[in-house]
Biopython code that builds the backbone (N, CA, C, O; Angstrom):
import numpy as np
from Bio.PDB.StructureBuilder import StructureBuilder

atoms = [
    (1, "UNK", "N", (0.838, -1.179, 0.000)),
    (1, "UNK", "CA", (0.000, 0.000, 0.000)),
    (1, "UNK", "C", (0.888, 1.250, 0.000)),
    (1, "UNK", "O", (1.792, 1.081, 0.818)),
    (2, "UNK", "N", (0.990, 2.711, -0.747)),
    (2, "UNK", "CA", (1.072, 3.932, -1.043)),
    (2, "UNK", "C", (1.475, 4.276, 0.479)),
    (2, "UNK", "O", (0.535, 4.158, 1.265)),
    (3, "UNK", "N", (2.478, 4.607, 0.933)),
    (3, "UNK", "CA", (2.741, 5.608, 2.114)),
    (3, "UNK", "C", (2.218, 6.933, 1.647)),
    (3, "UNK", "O", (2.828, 7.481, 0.729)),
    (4, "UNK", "N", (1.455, 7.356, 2.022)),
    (4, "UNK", "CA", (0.311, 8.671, 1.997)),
    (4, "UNK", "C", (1.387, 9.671, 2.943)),
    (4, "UNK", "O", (0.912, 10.804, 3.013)),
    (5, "UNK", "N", (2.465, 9.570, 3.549)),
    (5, "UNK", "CA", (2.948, 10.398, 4.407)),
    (5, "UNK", "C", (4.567, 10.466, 3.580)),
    (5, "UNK", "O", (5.637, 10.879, 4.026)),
    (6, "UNK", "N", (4.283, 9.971, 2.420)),
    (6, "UNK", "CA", (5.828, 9.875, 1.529)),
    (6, "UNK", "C", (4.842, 10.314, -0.170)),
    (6, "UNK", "O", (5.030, 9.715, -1.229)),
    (7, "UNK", "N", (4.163, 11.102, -0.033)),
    (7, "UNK", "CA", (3.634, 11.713, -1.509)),
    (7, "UNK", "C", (4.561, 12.430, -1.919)),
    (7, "UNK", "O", (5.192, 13.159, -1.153)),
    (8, "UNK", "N", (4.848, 12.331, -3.443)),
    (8, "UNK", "CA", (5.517, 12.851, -4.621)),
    (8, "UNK", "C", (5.195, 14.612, -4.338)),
    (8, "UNK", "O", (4.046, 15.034, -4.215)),
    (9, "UNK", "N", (6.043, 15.226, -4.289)),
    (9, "UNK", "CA", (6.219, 16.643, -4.123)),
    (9, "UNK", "C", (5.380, 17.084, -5.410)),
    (9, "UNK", "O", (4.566, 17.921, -5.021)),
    (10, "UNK", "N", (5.245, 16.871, -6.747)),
    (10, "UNK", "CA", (4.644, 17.078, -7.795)),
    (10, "UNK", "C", (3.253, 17.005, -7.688)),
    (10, "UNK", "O", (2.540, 17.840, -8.245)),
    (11, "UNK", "N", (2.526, 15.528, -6.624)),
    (11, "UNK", "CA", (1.089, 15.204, -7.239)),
    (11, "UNK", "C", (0.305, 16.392, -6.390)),
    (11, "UNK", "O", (0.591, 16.830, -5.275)),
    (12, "UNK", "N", (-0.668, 16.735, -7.189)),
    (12, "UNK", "CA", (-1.615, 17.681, -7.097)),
    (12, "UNK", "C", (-2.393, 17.171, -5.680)),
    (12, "UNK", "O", (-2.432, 15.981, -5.369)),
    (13, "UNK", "N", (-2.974, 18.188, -4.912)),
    (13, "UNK", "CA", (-3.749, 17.128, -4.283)),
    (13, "UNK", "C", (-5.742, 16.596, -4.570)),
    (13, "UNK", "O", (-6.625, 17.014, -5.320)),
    (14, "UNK", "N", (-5.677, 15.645, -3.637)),
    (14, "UNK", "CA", (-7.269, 14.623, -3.913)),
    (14, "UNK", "C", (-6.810, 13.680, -3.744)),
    (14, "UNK", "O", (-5.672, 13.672, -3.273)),
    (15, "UNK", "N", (-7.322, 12.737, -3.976)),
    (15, "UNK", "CA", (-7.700, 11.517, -3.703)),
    (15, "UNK", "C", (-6.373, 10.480, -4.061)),
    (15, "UNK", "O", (-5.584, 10.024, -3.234)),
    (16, "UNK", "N", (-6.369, 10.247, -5.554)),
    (16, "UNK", "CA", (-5.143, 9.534, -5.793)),
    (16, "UNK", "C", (-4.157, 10.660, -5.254)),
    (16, "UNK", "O", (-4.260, 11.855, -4.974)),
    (17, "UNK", "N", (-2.938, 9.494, -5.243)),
    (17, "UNK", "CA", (-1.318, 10.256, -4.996)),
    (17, "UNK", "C", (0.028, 9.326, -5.743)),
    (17, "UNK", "O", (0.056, 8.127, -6.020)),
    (18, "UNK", "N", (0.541, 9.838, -5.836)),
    (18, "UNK", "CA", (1.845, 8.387, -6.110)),
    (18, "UNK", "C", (2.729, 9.000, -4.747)),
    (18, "UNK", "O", (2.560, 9.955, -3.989)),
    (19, "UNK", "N", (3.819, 7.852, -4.876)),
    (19, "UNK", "CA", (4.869, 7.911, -3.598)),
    (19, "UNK", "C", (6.115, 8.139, -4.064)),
    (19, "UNK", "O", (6.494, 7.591, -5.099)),
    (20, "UNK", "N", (6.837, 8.904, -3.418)),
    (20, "UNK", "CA", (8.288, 9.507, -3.745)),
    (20, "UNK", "C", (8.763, 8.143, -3.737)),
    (20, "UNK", "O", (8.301, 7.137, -3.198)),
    (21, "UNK", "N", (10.080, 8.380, -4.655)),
    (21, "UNK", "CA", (10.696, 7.447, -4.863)),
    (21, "UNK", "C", (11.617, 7.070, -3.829)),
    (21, "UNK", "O", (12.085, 5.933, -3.762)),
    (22, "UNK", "N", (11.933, 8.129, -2.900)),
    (22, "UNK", "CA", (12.983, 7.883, -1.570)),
    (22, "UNK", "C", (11.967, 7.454, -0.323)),
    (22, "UNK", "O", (12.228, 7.688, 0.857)),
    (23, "UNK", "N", (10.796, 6.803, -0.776)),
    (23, "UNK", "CA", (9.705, 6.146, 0.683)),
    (23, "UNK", "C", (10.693, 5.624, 1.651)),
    (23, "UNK", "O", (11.779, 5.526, 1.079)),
    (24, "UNK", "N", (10.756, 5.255, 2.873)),
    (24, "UNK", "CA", (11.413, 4.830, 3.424)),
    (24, "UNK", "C", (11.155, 3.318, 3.455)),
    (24, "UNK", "O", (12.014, 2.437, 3.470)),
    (25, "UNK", "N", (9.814, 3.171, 3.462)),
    (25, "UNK", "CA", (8.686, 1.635, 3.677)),
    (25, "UNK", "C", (9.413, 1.226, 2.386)),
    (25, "UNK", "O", (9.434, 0.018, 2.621)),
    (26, "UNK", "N", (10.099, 1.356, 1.049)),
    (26, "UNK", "CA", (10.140, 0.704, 0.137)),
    (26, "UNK", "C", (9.224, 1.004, -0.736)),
    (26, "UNK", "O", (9.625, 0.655, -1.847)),
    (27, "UNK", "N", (7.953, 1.589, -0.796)),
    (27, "UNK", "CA", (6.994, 1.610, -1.902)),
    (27, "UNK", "C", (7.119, 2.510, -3.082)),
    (27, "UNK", "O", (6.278, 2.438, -3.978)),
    (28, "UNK", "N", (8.284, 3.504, -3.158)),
    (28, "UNK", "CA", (8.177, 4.553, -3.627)),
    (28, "UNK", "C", (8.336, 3.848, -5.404)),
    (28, "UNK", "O", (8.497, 2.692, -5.796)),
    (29, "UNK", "N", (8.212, 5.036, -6.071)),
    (29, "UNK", "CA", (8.170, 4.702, -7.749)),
    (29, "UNK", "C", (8.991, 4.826, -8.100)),
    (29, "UNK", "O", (9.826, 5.721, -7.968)),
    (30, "UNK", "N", (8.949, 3.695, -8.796)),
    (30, "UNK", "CA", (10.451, 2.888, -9.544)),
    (30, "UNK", "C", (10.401, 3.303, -11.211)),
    (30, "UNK", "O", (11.068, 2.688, -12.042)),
    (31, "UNK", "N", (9.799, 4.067, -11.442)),
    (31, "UNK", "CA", (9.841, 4.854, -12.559)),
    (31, "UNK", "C", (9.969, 3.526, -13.640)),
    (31, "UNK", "O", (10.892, 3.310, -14.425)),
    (32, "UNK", "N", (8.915, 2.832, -13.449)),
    (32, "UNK", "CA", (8.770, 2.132, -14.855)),
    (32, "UNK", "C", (7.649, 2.336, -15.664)),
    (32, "UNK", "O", (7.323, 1.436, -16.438)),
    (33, "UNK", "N", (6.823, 3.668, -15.594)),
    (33, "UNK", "CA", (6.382, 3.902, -16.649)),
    (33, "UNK", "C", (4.982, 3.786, -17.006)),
    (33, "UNK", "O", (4.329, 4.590, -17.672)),
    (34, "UNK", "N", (4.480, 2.375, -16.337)),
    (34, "UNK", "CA", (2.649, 1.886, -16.710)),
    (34, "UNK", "C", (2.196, 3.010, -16.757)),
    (34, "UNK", "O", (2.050, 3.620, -17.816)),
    (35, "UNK", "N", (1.798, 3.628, -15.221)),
    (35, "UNK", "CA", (0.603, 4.725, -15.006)),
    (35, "UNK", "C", (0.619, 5.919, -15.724)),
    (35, "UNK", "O", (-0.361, 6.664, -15.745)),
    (36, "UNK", "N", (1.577, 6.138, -16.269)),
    (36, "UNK", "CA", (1.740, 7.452, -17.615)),
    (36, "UNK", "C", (1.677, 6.611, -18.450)),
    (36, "UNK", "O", (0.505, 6.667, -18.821)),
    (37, "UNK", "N", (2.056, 6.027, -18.878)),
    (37, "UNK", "CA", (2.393, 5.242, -20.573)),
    (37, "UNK", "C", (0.584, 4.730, -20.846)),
    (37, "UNK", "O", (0.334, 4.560, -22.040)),
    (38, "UNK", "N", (-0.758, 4.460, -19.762)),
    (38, "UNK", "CA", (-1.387, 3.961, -19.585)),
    (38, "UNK", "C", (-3.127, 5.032, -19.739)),
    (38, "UNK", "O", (-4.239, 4.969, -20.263)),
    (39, "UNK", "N", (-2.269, 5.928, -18.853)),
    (39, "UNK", "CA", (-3.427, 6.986, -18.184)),
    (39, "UNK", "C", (-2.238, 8.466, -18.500)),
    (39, "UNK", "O", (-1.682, 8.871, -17.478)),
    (40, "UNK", "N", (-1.967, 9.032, -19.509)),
    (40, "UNK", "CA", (-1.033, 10.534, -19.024)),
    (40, "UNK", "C", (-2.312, 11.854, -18.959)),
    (40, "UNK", "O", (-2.265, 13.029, -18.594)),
    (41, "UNK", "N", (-3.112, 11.219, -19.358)),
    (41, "UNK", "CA", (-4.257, 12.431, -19.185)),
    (41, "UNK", "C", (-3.981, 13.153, -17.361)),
    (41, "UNK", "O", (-3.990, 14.354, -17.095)),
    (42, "UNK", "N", (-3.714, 11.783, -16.152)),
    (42, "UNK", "CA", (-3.729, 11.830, -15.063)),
    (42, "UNK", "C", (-2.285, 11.766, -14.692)),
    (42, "UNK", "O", (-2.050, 12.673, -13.893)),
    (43, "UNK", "N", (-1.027, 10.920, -15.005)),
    (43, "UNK", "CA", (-0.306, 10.557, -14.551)),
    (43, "UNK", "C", (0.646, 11.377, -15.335)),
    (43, "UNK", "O", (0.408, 11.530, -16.533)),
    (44, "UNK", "N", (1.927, 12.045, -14.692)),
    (44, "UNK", "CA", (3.251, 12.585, -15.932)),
    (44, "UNK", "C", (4.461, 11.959, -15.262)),
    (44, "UNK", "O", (4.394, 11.548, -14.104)),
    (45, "UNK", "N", (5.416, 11.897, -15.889)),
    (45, "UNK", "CA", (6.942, 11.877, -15.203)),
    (45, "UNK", "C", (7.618, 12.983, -14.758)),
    (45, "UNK", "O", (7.595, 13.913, -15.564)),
    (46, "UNK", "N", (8.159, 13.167, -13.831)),
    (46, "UNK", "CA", (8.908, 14.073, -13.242)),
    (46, "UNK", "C", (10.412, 13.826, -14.131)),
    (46, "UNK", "O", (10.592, 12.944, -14.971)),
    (47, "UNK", "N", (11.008, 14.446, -13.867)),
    (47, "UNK", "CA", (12.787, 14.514, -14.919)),
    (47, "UNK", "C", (13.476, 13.012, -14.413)),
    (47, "UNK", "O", (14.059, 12.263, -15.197)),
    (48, "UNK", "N", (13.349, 12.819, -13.418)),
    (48, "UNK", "CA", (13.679, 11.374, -12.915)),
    (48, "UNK", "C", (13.273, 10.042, -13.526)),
    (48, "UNK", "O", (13.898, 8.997, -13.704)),
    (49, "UNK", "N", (11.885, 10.457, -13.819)),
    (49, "UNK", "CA", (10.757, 9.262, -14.451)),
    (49, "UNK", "C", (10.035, 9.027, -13.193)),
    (49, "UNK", "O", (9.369, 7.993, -13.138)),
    (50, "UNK", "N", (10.046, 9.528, -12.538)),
    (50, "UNK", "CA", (8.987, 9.236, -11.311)),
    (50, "UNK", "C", (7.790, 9.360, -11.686)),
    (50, "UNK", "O", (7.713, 10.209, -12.574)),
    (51, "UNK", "N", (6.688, 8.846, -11.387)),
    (51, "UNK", "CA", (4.896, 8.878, -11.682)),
    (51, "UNK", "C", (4.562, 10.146, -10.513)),
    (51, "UNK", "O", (4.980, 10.019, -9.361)),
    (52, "UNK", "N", (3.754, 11.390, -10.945)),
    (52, "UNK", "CA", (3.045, 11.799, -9.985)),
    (52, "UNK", "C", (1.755, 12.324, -10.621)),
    (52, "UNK", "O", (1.488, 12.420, -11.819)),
    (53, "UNK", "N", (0.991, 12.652, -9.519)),
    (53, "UNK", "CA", (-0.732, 12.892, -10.083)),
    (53, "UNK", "C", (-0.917, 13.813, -10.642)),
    (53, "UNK", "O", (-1.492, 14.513, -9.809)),
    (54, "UNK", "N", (-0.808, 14.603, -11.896)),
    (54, "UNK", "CA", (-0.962, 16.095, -12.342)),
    (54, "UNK", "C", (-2.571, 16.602, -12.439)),
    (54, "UNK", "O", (-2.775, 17.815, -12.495)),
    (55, "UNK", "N", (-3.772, 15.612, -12.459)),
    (55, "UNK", "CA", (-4.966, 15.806, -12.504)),
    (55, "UNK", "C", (-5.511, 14.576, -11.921)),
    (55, "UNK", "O", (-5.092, 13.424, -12.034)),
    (56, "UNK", "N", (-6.892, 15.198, -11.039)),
    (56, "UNK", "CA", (-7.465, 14.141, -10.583)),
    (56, "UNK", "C", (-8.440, 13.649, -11.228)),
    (56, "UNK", "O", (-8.883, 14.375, -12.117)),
    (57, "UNK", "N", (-8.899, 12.716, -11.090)),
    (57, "UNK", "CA", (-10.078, 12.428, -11.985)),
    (57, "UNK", "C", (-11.142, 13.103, -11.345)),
    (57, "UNK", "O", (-11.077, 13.466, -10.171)),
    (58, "UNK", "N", (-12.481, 13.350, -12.348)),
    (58, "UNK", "CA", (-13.537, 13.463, -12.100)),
    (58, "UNK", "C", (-14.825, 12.918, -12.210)),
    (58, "UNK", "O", (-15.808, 13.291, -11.570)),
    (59, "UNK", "N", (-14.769, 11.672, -13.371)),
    (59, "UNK", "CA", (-16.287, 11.408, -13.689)),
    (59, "UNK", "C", (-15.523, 9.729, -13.499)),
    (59, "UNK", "O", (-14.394, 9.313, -13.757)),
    (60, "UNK", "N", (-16.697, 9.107, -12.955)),
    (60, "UNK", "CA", (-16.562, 7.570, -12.403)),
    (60, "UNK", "C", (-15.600, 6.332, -13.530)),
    (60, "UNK", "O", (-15.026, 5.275, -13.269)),
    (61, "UNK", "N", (-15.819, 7.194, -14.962)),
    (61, "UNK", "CA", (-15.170, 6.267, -15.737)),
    (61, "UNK", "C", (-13.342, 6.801, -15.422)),
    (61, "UNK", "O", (-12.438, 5.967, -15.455)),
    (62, "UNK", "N", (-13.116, 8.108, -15.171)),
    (62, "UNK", "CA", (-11.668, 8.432, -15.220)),
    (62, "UNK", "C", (-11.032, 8.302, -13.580)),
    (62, "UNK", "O", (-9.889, 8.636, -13.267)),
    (63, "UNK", "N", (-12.099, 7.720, -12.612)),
    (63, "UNK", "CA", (-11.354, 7.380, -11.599)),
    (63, "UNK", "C", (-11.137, 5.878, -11.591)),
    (63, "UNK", "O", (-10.285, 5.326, -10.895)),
    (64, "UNK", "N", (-12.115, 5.151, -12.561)),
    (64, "UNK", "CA", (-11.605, 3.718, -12.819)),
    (64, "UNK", "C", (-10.168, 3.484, -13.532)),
    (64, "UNK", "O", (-9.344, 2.574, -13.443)),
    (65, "UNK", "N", (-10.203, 4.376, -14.082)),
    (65, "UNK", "CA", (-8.708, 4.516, -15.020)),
    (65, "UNK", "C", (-8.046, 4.709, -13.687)),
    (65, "UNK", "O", (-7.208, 3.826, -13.502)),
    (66, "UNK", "N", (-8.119, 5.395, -12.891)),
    (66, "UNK", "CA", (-6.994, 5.925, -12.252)),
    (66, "UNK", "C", (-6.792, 4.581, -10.499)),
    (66, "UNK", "O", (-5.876, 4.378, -9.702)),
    (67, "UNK", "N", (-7.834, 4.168, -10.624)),
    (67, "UNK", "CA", (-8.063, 2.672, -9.918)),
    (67, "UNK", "C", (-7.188, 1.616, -10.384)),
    (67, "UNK", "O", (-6.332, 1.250, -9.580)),
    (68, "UNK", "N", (-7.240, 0.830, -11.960)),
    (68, "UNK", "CA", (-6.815, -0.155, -12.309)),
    (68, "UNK", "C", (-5.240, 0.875, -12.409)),
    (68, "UNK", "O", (-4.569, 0.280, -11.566)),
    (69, "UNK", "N", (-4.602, 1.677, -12.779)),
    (69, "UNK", "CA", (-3.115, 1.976, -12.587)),
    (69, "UNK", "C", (-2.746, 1.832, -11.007)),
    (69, "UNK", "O", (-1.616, 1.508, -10.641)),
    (70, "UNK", "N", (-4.052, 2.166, -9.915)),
    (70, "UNK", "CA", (-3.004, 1.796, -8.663)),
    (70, "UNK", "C", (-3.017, 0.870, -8.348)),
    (70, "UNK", "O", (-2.379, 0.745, -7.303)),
    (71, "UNK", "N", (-3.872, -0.878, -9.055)),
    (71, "UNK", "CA", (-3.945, -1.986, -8.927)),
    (71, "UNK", "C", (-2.672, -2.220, -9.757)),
    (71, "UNK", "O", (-1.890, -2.801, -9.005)),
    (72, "UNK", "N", (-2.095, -2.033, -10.979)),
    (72, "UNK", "CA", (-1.570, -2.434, -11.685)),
    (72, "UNK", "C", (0.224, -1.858, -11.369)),
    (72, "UNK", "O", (1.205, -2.130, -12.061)),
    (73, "UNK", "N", (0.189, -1.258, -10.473)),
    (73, "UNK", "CA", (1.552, -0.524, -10.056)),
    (73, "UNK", "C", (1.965, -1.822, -9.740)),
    (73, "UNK", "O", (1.179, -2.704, -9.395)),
    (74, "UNK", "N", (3.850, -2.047, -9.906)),
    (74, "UNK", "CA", (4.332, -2.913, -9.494)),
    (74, "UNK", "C", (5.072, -2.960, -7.856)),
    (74, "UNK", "O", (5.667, -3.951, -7.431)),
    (75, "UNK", "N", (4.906, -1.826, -7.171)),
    (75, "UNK", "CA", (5.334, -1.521, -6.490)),
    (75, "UNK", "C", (4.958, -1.316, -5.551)),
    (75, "UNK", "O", (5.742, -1.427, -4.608)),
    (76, "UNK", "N", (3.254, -0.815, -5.225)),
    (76, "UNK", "CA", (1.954, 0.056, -5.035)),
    (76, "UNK", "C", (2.331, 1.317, -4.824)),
    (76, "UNK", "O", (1.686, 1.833, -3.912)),
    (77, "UNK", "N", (3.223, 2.096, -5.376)),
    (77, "UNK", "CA", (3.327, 3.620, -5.133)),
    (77, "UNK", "C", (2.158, 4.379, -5.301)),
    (77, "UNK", "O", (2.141, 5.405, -4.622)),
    (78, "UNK", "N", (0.941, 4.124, -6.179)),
    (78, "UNK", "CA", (-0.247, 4.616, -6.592)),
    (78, "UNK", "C", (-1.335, 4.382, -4.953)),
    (78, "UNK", "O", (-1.775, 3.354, -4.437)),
    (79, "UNK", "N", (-1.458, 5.966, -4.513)),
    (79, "UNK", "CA", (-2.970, 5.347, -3.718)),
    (79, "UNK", "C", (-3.618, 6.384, -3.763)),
    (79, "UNK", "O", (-3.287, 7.506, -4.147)),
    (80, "UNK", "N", (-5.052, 5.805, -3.158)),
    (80, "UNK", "CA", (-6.271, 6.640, -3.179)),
    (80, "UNK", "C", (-6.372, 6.799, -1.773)),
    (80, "UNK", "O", (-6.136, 5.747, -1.178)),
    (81, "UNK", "N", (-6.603, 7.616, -1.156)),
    (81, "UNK", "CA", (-6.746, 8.273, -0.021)),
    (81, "UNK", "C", (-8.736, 9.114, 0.279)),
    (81, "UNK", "O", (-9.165, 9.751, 1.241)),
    (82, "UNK", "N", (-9.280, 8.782, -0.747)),
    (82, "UNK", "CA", (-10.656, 9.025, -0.895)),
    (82, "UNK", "C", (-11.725, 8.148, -0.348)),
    (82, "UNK", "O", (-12.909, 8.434, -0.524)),
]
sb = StructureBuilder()
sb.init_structure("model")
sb.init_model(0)
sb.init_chain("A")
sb.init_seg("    ")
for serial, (resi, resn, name, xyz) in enumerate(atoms, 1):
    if name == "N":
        sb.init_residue(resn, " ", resi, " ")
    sb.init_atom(name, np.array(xyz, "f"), 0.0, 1.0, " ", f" {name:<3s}", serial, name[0])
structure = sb.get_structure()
């Protein structure tokens, strides 16, 4: 699960978040890419390649998008806090 107390300096805030890559727990983003390469409407890379939230979703189909990327993280850096 997303350390919510290790959020990406970039993600906007609401609901989703991604996790810095220096988490201490280990969860942080390993910059491989899914949740942008997948969803960039929501997700961008930072200069690092880190994932953070640049928009939140709003209508039930674009928070499902933004659901199956924090299921599909390999890491779980992706959480919802909503």
């Amino acid at each position: 699960m997303a350390n919510i107390e290790a959020k990406h300096a970039d993600s906007i805030p609401g609901a989703f978040y991604c996790t810095d890559p220096d988490d201490d727990n280990g969860e942080g983003c390993i910059a491989c890419g899914l949740c942008y390469g997948a969803a960039p409407e929501f997700f961008q890379e930072d200069d690092a390649g880190n994932a953070y939230i640049f928009k939140q979703p709003e209508s039930d189909d674009e928070v499902a998008l933004c659901q199956e990327q924090l299921e599909d993280c390999p890491v779980d850096s992706i959480g919802n806090d909503g």
